[in-house]
C-alpha distance (Angstrom), angle and dihedral (degrees) to the residues before:
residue distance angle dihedral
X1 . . .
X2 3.79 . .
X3 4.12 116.0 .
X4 3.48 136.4 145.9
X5 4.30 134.0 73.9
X6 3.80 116.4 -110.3
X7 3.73 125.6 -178.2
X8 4.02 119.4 -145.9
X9 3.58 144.9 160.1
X10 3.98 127.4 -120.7
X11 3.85 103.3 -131.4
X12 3.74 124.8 -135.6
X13 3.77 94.9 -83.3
X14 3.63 85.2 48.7
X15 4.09 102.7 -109.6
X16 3.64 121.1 149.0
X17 3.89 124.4 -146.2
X18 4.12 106.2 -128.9
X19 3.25 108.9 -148.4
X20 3.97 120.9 -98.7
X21 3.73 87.6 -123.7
X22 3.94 93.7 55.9
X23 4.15 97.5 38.7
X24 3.78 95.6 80.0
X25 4.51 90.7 58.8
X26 3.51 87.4 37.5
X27 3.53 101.7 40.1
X28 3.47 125.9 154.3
X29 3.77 100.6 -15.0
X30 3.27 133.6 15.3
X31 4.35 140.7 158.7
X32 3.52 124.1 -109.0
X33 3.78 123.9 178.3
X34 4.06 142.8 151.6
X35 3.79 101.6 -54.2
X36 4.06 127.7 -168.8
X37 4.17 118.0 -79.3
X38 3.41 99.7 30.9
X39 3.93 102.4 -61.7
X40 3.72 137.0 100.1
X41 3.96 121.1 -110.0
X42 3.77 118.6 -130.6
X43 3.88 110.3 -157.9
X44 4.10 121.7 -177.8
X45 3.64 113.4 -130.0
X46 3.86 90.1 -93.6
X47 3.47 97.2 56.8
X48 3.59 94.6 43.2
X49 3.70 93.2 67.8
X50 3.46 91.4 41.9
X51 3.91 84.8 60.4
X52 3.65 100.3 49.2
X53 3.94 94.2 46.8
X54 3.85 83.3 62.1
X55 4.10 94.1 39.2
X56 3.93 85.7 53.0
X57 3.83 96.2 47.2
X58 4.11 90.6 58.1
X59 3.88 110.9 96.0
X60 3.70 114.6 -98.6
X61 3.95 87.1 -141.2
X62 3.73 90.1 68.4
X63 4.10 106.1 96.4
X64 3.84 80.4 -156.7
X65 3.65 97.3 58.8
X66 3.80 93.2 47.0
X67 2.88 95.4 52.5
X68 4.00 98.8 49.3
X69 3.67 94.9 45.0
X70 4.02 90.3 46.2
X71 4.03 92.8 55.7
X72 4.10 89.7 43.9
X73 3.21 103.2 44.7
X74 4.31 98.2 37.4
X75 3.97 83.0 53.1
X76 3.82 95.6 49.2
X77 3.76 122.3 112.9
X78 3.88 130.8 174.0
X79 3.45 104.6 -124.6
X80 4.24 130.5 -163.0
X81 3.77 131.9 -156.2
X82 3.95 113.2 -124.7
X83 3.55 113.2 -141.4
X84 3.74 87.7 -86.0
X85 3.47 89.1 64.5
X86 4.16 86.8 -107.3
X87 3.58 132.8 142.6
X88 4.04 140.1 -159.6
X89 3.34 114.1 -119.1
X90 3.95 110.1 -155.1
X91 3.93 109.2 -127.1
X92 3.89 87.5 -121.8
X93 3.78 89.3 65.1
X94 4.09 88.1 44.4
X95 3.35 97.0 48.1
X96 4.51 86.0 43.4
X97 4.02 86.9 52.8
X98 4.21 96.1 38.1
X99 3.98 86.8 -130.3
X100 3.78 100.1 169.5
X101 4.24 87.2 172.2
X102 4.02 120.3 -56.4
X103 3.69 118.6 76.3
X104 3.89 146.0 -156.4
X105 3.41 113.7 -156.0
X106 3.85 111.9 -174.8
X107 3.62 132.8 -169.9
X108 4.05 110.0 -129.4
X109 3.99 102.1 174.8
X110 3.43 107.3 -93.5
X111 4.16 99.0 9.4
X112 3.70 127.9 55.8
X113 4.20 108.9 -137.0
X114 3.45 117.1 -148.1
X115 3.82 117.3 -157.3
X116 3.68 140.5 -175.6
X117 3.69 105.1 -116.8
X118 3.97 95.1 -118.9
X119 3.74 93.2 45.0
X120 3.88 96.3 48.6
X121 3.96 86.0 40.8
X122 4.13 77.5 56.7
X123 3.29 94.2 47.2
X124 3.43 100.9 45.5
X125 3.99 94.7 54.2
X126 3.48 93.7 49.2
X127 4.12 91.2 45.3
X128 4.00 91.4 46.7
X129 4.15 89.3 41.7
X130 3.74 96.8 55.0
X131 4.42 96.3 25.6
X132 4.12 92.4 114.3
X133 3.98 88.2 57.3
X134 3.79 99.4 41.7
X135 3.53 95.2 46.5
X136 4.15 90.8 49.1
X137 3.76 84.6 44.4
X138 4.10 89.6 59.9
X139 3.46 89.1 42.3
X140 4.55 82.3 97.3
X141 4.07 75.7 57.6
X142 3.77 97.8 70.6
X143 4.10 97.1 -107.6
């Protein structure tokens, strides 16, 4: 299970330090691609396939499901930890994200998120403003 906030920088060659704590799921390859708010979505291997066996089952006469499996999967990039436990980031994926240098990686169960700092700092204030009515609002959900 992936958990936990980190903050890091992209270097100058734009690599990103994983976090110790997220290398061993992800570990030595994993996907990352455009993902929904703003970030990118990190998936191990695994979790990856998992993904696609559900993209392929949606009906290909569904504009919507085009279109959602086009932007994933045109976005999606293998990507390998160095020996520093670093990875490239394509500029596509920078550029997708807005990450001008500092980072928020976040663990979300079976997905890393990786954040600019400003948007995730955006994200979190709205999140943390409106948390009492969300969480009633999943309360149909079973939580």
């Amino acid at each position: 299970m992936l958990m936990g906030e980190f903050h890091h920088s992209l270097d100058a060659k734009g690599r990103l330090i994983i976090p110790a704590k997220f290398r061993d799921e992800l570990n030595p390859t994993f996907v990352l691609t455009r993902g929904m708010d703003g970030c990118l979505f990190g998936y191990p291997l695994s979790e990856w396939e998992k993904l696609q066996e559900k993209l392929a089952a949606l009906p290909l006469t569904k504009k919507d499901a085009r279109t959602f499996t086009r932007f994933l999967y045109s976005a999606a990039t293998e990507c390998e930890l160095d020996r520093q436990g670093r990875v490239n980031i394509p500029k596509s994926l920078i550029g997708h994200a807005g990450i001008e240098k500092e980072c928020v990686l976040v663990g979300v169960s079976n997905r890393i998120e990786v954040w600019s700092a400003e948007r995730w700092q955006d994200f979190a204030d709205k999140a943390e403003e409106n948390f009492d009515d969300i969480s009633e609002n999943l309360m149909d959900f079973g939580l």
